[in-house]
Each structure stands twice: as structure tokens, then as C-alpha cells.
MIKE-627792 format. One record per residue (C-alpha): residue number from 0; x, y, z. Coordinates in Angstrom, 2 decimals. Example, Ala and Ser with C-alpha at 12.3 -4.5 7.8 and 13.67 -1.06 7.14 Angstrom:
2
<rec n="0" px="12.30" py="-4.50" pz="7.80"/>
<rec n="1" px="13.67" py="-1.06" pz="7.14"/>
***
This chain:
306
<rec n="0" px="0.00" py="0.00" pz="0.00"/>
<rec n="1" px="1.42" py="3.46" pz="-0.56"/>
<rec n="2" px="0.95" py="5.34" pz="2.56"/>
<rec n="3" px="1.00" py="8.58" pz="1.14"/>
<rec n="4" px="-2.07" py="7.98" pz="-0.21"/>
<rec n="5" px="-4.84" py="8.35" pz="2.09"/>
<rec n="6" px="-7.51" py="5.27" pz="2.32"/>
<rec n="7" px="-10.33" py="5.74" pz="1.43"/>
<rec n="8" px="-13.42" py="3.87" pz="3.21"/>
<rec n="9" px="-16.99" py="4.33" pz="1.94"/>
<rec n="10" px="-19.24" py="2.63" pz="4.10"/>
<rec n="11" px="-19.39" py="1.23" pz="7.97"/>
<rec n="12" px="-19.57" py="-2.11" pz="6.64"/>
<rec n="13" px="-15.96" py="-1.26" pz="4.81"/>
<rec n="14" px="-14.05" py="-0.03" pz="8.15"/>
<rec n="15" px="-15.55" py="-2.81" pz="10.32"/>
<rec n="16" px="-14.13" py="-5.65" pz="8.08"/>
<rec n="17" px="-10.99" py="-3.32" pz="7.85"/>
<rec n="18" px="-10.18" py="-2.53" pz="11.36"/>
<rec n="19" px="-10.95" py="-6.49" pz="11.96"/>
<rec n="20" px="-14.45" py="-6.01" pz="13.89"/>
<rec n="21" px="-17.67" py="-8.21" pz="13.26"/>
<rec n="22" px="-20.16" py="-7.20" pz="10.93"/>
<rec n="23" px="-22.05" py="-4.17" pz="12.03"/>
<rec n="24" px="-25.97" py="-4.58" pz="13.00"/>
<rec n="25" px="-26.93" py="-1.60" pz="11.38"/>
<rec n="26" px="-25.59" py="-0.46" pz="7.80"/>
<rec n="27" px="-25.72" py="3.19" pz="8.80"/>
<rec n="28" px="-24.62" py="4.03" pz="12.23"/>
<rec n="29" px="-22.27" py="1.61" pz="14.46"/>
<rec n="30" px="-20.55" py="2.73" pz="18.31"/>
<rec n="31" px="-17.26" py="0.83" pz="18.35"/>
<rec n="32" px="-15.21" py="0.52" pz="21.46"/>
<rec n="33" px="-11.39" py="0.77" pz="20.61"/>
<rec n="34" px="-10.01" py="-2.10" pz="22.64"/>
<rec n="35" px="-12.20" py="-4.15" pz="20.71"/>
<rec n="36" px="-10.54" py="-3.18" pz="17.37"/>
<rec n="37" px="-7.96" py="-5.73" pz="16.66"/>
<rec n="38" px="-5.83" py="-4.54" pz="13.70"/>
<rec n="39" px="-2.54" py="-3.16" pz="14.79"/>
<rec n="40" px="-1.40" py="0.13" pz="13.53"/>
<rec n="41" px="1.84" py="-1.73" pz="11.55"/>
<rec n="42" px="-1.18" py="-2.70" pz="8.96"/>
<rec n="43" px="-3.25" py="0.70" pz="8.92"/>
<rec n="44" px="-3.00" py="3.13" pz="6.51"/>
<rec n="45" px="-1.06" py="6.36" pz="7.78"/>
<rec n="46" px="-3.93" py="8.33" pz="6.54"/>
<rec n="47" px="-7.80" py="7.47" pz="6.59"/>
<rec n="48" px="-10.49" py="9.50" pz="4.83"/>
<rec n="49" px="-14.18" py="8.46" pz="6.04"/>
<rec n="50" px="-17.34" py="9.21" pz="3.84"/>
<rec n="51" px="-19.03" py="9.36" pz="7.24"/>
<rec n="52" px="-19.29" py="11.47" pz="10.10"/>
<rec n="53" px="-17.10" py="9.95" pz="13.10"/>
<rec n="54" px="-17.07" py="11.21" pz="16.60"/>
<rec n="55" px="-14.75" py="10.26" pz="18.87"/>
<rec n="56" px="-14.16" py="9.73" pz="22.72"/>
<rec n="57" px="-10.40" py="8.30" pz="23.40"/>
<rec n="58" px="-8.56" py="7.96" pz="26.51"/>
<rec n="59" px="-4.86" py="6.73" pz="27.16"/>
<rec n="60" px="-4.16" py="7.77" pz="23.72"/>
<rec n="61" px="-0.54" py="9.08" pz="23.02"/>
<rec n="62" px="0.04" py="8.46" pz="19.04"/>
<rec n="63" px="0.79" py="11.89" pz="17.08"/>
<rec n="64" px="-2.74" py="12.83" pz="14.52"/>
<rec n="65" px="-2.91" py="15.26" pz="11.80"/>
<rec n="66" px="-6.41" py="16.33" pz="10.95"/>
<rec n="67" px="-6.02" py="17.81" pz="7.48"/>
<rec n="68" px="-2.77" py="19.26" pz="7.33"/>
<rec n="69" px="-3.11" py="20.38" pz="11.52"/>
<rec n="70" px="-1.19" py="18.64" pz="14.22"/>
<rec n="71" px="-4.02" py="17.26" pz="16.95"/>
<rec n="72" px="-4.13" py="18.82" pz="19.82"/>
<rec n="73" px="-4.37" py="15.47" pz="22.03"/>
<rec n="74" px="-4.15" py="14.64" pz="25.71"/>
<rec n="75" px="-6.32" py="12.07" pz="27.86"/>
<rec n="76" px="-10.58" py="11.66" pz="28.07"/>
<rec n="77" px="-11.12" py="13.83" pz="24.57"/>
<rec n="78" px="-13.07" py="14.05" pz="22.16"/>
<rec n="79" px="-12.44" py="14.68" pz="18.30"/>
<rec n="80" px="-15.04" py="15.26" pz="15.16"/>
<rec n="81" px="-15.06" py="14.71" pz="11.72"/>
<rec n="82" px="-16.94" py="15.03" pz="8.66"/>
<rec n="83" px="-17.35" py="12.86" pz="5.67"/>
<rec n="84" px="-14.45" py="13.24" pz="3.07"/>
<rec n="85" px="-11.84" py="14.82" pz="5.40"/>
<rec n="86" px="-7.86" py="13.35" pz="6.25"/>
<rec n="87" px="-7.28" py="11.68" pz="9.60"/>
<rec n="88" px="-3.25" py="10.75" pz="9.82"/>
<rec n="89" px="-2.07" py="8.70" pz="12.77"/>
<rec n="90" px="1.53" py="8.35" pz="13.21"/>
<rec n="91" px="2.16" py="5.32" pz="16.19"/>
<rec n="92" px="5.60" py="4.73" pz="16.50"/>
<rec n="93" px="4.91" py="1.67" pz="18.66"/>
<rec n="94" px="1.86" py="-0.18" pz="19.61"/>
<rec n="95" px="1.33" py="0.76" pz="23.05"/>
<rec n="96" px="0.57" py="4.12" pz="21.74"/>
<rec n="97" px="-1.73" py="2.87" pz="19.72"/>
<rec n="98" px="-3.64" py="1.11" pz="22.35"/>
<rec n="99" px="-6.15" py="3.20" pz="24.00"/>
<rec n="100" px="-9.75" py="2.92" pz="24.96"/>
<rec n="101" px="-12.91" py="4.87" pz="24.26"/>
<rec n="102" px="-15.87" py="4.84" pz="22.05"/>
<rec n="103" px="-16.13" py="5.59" pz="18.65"/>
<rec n="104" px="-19.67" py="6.89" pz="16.62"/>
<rec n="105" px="-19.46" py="6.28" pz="13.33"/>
<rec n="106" px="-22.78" py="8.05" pz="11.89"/>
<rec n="107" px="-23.43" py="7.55" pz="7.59"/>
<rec n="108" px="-25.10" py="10.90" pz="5.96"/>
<rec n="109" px="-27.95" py="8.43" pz="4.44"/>
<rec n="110" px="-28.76" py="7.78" pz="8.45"/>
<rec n="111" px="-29.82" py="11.52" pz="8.84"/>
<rec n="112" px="-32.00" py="12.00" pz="5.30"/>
<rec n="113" px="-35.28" py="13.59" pz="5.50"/>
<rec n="114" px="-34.02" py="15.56" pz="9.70"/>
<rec n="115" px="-33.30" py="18.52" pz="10.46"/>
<rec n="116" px="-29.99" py="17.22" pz="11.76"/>
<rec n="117" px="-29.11" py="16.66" pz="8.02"/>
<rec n="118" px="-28.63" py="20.23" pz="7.80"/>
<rec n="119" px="-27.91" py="21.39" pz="11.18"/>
<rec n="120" px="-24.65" py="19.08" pz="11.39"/>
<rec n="121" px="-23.23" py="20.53" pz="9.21"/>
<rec n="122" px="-23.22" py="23.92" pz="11.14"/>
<rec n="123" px="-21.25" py="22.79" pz="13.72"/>
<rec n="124" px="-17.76" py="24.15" pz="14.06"/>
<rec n="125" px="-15.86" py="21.71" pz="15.97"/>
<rec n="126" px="-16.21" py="19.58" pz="12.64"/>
<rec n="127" px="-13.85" py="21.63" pz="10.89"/>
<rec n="128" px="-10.67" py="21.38" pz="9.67"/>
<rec n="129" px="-10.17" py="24.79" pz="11.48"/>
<rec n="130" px="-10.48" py="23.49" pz="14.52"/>
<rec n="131" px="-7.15" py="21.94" pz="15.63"/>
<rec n="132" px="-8.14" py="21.44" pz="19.21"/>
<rec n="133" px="-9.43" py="18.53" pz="20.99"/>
<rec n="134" px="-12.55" py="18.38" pz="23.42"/>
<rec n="135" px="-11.05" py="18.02" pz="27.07"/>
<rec n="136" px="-13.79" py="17.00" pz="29.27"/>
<rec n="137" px="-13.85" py="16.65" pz="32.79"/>
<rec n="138" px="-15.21" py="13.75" pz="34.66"/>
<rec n="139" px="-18.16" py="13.90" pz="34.89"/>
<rec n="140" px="-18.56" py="15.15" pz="30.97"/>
<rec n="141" px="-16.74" py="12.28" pz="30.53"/>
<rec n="142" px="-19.99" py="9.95" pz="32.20"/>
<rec n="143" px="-22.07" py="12.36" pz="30.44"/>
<rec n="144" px="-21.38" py="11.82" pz="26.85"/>
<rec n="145" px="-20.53" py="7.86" pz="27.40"/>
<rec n="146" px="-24.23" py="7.84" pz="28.82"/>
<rec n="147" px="-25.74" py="8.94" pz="25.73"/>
<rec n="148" px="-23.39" py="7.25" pz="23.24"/>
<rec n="149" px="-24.23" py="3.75" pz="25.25"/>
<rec n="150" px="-28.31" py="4.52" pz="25.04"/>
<rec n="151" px="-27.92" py="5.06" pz="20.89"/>
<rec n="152" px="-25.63" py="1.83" pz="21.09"/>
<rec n="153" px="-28.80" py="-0.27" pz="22.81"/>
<rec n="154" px="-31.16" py="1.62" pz="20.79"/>
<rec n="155" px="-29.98" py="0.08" pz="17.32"/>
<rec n="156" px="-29.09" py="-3.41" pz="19.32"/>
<rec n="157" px="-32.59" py="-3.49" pz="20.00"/>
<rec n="158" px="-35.24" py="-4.56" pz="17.29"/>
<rec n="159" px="-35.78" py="-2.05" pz="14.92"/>
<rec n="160" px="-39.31" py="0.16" pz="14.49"/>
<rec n="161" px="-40.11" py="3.08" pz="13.24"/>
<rec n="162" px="-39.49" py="5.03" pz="16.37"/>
<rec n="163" px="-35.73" py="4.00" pz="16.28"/>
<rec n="164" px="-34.37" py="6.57" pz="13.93"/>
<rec n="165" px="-35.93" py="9.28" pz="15.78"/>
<rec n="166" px="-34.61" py="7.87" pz="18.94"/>
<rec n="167" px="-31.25" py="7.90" pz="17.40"/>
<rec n="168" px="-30.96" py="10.90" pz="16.06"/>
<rec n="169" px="-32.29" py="12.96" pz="18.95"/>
<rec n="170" px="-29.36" py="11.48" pz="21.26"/>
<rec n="171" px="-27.14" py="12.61" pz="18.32"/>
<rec n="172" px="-28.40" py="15.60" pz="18.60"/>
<rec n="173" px="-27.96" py="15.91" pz="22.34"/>
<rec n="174" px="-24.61" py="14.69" pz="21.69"/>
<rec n="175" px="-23.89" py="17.67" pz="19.54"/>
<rec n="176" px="-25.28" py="20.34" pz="21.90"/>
<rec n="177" px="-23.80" py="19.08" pz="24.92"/>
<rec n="178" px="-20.51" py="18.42" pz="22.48"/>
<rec n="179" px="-21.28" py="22.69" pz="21.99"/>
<rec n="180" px="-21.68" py="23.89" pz="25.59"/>
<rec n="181" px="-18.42" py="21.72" pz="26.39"/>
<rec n="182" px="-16.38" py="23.53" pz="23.68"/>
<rec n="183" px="-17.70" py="27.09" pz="24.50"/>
<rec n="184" px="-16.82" py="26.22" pz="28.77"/>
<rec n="185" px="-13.35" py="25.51" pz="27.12"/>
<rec n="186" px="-13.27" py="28.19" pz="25.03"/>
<rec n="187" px="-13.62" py="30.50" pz="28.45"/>
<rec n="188" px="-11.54" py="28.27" pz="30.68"/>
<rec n="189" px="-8.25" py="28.69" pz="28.54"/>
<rec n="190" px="-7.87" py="32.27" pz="28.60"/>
<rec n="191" px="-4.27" py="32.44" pz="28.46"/>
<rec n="192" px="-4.16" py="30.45" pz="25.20"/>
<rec n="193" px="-6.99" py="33.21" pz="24.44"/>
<rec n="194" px="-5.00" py="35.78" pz="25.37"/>
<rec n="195" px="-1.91" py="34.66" pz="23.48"/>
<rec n="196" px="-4.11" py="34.68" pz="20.31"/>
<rec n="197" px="-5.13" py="38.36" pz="20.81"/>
<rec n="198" px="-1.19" py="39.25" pz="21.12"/>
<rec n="199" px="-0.56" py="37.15" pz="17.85"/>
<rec n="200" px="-3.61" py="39.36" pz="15.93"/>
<rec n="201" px="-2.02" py="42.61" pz="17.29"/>
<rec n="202" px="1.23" py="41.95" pz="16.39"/>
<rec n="203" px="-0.14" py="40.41" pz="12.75"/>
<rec n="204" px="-2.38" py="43.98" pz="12.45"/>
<rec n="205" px="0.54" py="45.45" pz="12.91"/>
<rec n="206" px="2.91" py="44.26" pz="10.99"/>
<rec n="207" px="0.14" py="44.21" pz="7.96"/>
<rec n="208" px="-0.65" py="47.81" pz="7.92"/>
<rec n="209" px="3.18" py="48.93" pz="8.53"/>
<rec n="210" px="3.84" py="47.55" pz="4.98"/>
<rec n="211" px="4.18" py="49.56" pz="2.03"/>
<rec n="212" px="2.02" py="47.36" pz="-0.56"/>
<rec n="213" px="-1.52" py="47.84" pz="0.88"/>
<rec n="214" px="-2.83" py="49.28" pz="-1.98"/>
<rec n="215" px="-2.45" py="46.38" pz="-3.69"/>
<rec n="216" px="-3.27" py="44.28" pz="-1.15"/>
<rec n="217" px="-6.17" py="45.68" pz="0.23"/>
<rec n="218" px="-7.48" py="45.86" pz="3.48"/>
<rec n="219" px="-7.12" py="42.63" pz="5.31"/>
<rec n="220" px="-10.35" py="40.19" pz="5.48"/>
<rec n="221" px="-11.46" py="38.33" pz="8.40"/>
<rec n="222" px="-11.29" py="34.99" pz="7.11"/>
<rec n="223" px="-7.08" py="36.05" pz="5.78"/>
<rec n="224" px="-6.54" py="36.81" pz="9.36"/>
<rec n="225" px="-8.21" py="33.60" pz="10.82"/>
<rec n="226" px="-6.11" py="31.40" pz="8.58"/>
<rec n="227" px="-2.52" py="33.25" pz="9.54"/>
<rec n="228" px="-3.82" py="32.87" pz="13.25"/>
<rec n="229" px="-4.85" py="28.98" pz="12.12"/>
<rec n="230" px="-8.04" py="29.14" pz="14.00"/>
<rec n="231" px="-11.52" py="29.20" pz="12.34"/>
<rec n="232" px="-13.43" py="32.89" pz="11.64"/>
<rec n="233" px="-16.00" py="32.03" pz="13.86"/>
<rec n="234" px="-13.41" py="30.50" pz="16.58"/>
<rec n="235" px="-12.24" py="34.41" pz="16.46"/>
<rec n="236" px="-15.04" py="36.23" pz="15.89"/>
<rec n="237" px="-16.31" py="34.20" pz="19.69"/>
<rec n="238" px="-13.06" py="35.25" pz="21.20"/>
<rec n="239" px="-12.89" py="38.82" pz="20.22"/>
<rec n="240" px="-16.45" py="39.26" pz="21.57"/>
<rec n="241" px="-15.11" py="37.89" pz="24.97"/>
<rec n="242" px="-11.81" py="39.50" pz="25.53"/>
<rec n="243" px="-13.15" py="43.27" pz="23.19"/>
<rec n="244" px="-16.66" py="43.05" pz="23.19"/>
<rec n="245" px="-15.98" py="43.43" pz="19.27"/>
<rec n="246" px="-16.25" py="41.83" pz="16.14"/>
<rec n="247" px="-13.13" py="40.67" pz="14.10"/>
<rec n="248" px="-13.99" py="43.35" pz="11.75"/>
<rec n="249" px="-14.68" py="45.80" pz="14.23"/>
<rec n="250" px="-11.03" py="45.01" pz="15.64"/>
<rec n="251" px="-9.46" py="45.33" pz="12.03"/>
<rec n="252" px="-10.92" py="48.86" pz="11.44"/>
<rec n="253" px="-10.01" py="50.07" pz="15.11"/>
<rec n="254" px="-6.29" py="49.22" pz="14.04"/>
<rec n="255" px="-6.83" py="50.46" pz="10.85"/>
<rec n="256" px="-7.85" py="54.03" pz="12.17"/>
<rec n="257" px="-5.19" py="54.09" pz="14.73"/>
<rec n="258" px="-2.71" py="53.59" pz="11.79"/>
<rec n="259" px="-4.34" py="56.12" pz="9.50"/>
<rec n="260" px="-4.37" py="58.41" pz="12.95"/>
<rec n="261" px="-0.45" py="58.10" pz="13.14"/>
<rec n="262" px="-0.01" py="58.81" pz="9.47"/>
<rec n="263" px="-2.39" py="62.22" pz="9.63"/>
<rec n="264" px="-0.92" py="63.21" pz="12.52"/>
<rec n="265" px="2.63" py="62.24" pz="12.01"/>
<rec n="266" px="3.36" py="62.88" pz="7.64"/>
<rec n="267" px="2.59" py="65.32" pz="5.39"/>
<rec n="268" px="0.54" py="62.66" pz="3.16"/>
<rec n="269" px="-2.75" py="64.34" pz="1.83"/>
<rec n="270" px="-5.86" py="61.98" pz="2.91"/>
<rec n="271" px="-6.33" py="60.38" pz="-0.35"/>
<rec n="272" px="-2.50" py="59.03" pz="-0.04"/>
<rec n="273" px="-3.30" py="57.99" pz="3.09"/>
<rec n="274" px="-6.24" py="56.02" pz="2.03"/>
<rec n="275" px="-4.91" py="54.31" pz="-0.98"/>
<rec n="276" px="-1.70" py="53.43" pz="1.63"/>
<rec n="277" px="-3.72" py="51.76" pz="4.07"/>
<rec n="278" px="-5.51" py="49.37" pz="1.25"/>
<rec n="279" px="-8.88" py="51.52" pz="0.41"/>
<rec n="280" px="-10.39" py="51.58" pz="-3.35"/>
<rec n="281" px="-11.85" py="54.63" pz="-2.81"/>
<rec n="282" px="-10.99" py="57.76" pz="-0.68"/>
<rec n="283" px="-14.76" py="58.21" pz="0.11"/>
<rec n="284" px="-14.78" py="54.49" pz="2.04"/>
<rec n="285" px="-11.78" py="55.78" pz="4.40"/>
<rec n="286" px="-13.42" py="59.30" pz="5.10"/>
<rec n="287" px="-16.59" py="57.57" pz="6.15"/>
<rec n="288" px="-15.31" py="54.79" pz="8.39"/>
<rec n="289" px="-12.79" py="57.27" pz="9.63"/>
<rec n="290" px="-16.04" py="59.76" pz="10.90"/>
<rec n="291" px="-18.02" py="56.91" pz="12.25"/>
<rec n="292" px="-14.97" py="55.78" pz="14.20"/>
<rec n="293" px="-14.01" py="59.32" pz="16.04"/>
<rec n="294" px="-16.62" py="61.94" pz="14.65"/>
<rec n="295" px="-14.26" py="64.17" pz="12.54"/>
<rec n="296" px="-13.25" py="64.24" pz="8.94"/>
<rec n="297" px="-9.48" py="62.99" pz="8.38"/>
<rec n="298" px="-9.07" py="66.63" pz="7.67"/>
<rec n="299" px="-10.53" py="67.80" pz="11.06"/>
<rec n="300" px="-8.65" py="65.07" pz="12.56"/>
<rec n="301" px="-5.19" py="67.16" pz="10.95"/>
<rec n="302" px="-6.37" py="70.37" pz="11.70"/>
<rec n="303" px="-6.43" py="69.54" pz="15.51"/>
<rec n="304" px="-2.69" py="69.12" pz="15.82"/>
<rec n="305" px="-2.22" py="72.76" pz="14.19"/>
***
């Protein structure tokens, strides 16, 4: 097998008889427990690619994972999430770090047709390749989310009616809010991680609008700033509203002014060079968001230092 390729597995059917497990009961959804997976990671592809959504809860787990081209922010009792048609890598040097125990939901697409979980998945964050940070949960989370993942296990064990997808998919669905709330206490919790981001943005902000090519490169966009701080928009967008009260655009146009501030104050530039300098199309743009920002003109601005 060439291991830089990644493997590709299509159904649940496909990674049971791959990973050396029994046939699953149900086509479309299947909890796993990782002890009970018996192929050692000397046979397993390097890098895995699902076309199903897989949610994970490992513990004792010390093996190095890329998801997409991120390194895996790993540690014991986490959770990870992916989506259909993204790259798992798992690089175990040995098999002891391969060993590890935990439970593993692997969920098809076809399972959720015709719910409103079809759709509302997909809105979740923490299944993005932008999010290179694991789910630490405490204890009692921990009890919490095994709870529910054992109650859809014994759900589809149990003789199938027509109440069972419903069943199913509204513990998935708890899954995925409690999944939310757990991400959003960590989110708080690690505020000098948080912290450390907001000195990264400064000194990126800073470093942007020093340079001299701006009007060519415009005025930087949210989503260019969320990939040089490799974190998701939204991831930033949540942690500039804790630590500013702001939005990430709101941020970028406060630096923005306080650049075009130094420049009126400190160079003999007119306020059109000013505004082409600091990435703006059109003069007009800069004199407007400058106003709305301090209540003068750029001229007015000038004329105070005089």
C-alpha cells in the first residue's frame, strides 16, 4: 500500500471488516469501542479518509494525529469530530501508543436523510478542519457523553421500528449540543491560550498595515486573518467578543484608524495618499469609516494638531 495515499473507506460495513471487527448490526450508524478493534497500527494506513461522520471519545491515547494538514491537539478523556471526506493521519511509533480505549460513533449521511440534523450538522464548528483542538472534558462530561453514546448503542441493538431513527438521532443531537456547551466552557476556561491569540492578531495587524504594498493588497479580510492565526473565523469572531466586546472586523478597522491616525498626525501625506496606503479603493470608504470611528473628517482630525 502506498501510505501517502490516504484510504479511502466508503461505508461502515468497509471499516468494520478493515479494522478487523464483526459485521455491524446496522448499515448506517455503528458505536465501536477501541479495545475491541484488533488490527494493529503496523497494517493501517497512515492516513484514513471516512465518507461518514465519526465522533470520537479516546482515553490513554498518546500516538501523534494530523487532521487535514493540523497537528491534533491530544491529551487524555477527549473528544475529536469529523466530517465525511476529510484526512485523519495517525503516526504510532509503537503499539502501546496505539492502544487506547474509548468509544467511537461512526454516523453515515444516508442515516440523517429527511431531519433537520441533516442540515444542522453541518453547522457545527468543531467539525472543521479549522479546529485543531481537541474536546477536554472533565469527569463527569466524561460519564455524560458515554451515557448517551451507550443509550444510541442499545437503541440500534434493539429490534428495529419506526421510532428508532428518531430515537437515534435525537441522542445525536444531544450529543452535539452538549458536544457545543463543552467547547464554549473551554473556550472561556483557557484564557491564556486566548489571550496569546489576541497578542498574535495585534502583532499580525501590525505588521500588515506597517507595509508599504496595501494598496495592492487591500485591506485585510477576516477569514485572511483567521487562517494566519490557524483558527476558524467564527473561533475568532467568539473570542474577540469575549476578551473586546468586538467583532473581528470591528477590531481590524479600530487598528486600521489608529494607523491612519499616526499617518495624519505624524506625515505630510494628503488623505487620499493615506487612504490608498492603508488598502482603500476609494478615498470616500476611508473618510466615512474614519467619521463613524471618532466623529471628525481625516481633515478635522489634521487640523487639531495645528
Amino acid at each position: 500500500m502506498n501510505l501517502q495515499t490516504p484510504n479511502l473507506i466508503k461505508t461502515i460495513a468497509e471499516y468494520h471488516r478493515y479494522m478487523e471487527l464483526p459485521k455491524p448490526e446496522h448499515p448506517l450508524i455503528s458505536v465501536i469501542k477501541f479495545e475491541e478493534i484488533k488490527r494493529q497500527p503496523n497494517n493501517c494506513p497512515s492516513s484514513i479518509i471516512h465518507n461518514f461522520y465519526s465522533i470520537a471519545l479516546k482515553k490513554n491515547f498518546t500516538a501523534k494525529m494530523k487532521y487535514g494538514q493540523q497537528d491534533f491537539d491530544f491529551d487524555e478523556g477527549v473528544m475529536h469530530f469529523m466530517s465525511p471526506k476529510q484526512v485523519l493521519t495517525i503516526q504510532a511509533s509503537s503499539v502501546e501508543e496505539f492502544n487506547h480505549t474509548g468509544w467511537l460513533l461512526l454516523i453515515h449521511p444516508d442515516f440523517l436523510w429527511n431531519t433537520a440534523l441533516a442540515k444542522k450538522i453541518k453547522q457545527y464548528e468543531y467539525f472543521s478542519y479549522k479546529v485543531s483542538e481537541a474536546l477536554h472534558l472533565s469527569e463527569k462530561e466524561e460519564i455524560l457523553v458515554t451515557d448517551i453514546i451507550e443509550k444510541i448503542a442499545q437503541e440500534y441493538h434493539a429490534n428495529i421500528d419506526n421510532f428508532s431513527q428518531d430515537v437515534i438521532v435525537a441522542q445525536i443531537e444531544l450529543l452535539l449540543t452538549y458536544s457545543e456547551r463543552f467547547y464554549q466552557r473551554q473556550f472561556i476556561t483557557r484564557k491564556i491560550a486566548n489571550h496569546k491569540i489576541l497578542n498574535q492578531l495585534e502583532a499580525l495587524l501590525t505588521s500588515y498595515f506597517n507595509q508599504d504594498d496595501l494598496a495592492d493588497k487591500g485591506i485585510p479580510t477576516v477569514q485572511f486573518i483567521a487562517d494566519n492565526l490557524n483558527i476558524s473565523a467564527n473561533y475568532l469572531s467568539r473570542l474577540l467578543q469575549l476578551l473586546t466586546g468586538q467583532s473581528t472586523k470591528q477590531f481590524i478597522h479600530d487598528k486600521l484608524i489608529d494607523s491612519a491616525k499616526e499617518k495624519l498626525s505624524t506625515t505630510d501625506l494628503t488623505v487620499n495618499e493615506i487612504a490608498y496606503s492603508l488598502g482603500f479603493e476609494h478615498p470616500q470608504s476611508f473618510n466615512k469609516l474614519f467619521k463613524s470611528k471618532t466623529n471628525l473628517t481625516p481633515i478635522q482630525y489634521r487640523s487639531s494638531f495645528n
